[in-house]
C-alpha positions in Angstrom: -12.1 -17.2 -6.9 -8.6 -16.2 -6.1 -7.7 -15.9 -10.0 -10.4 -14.0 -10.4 -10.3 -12.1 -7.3 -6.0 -11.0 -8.3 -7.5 -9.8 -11.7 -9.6 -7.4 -10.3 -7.2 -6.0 -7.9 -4.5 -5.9 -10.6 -7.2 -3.4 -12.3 -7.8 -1.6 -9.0 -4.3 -0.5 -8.5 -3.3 3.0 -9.5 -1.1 5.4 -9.5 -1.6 8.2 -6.5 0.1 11.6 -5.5 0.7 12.3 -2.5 -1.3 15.2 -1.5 -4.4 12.6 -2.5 -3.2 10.1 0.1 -3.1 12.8 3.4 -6.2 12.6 4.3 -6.4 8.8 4.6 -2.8 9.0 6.4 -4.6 11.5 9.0 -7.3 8.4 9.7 -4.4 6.0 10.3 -5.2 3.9 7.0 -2.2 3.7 4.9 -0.2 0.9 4.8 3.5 1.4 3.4 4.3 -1.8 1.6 7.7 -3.1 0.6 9.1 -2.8 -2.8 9.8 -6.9 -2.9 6.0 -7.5 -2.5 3.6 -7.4 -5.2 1.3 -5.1 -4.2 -1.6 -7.6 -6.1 -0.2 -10.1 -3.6 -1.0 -7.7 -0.5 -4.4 -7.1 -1.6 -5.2 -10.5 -2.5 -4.0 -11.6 1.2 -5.7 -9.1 2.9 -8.8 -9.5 1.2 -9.1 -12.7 1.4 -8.3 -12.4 5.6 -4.9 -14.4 5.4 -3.7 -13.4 8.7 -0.7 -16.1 8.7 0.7 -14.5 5.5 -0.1 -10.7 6.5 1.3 -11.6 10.0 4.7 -12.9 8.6 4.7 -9.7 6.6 4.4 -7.6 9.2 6.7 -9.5 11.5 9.3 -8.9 8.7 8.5 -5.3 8.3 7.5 -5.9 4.6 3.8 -4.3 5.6 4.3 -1.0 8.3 2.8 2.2 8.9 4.9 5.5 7.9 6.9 7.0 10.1 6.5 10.5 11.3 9.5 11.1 9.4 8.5 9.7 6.2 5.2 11.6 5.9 6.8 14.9 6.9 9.1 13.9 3.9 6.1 13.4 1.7 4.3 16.9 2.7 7.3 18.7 1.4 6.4 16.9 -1.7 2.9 16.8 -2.6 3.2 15.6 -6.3 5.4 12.2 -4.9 3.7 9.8 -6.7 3.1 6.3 -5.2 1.4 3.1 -6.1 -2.0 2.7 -4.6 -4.6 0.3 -4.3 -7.7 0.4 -2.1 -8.9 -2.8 0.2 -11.2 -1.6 2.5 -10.7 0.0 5.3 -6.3 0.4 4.3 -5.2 2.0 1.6 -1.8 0.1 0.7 0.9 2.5 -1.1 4.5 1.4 -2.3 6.9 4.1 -3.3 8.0 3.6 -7.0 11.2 3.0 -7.6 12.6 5.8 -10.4 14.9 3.2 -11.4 12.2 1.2 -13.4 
């Protein structure tokens, strides 16, 4: 199920602006994931309830909500793009680096 399960979400992730994420930062639902995570990984974890995994995560500030700061940052620029993927009820985001 797992295989099966990180295909799908591979699928589900797409590519968001900013200005489409707001309204779901205003409910409190985005979660700003680290750039040395696979954002597959995230959604597989959290969909499947892996608490001890999200957990270390968190502990490690790999998984944390924006700051103030950062979404003040992002409302100045509503076509910021980000890496998004839906898992019910977050919406996980990773900035994309413009290196790659």
């Amino acid at each position: 199920m797992t295989q099966a399960l990180h295909a799908q979400i591979s699928q589900d992730i797409d590519l968001a602006r900013w200005s489409w994420l707001e309204s779901h930062a205003q409910r409190d639902a985005i979660v700003l994931v680290d750039p040395v995570l696979e954002l597959v990984d995230v959604g597989v974890a959290i969909a499947t309830d892996n608490t001890q995994i999200v957990q270390h995560w968190i502990a490690e500030q790999l998984l944390l909500k924006p700051t103030q700061k950062q979404i003040i940052e992002w409302d100045a620029q509503k076509v910021k793009e980000f890496q998004a993927l839906i898992i019910q009820p977050y919406v996980l985001i990773q900035e994309i680096d413009p290196n790659k």
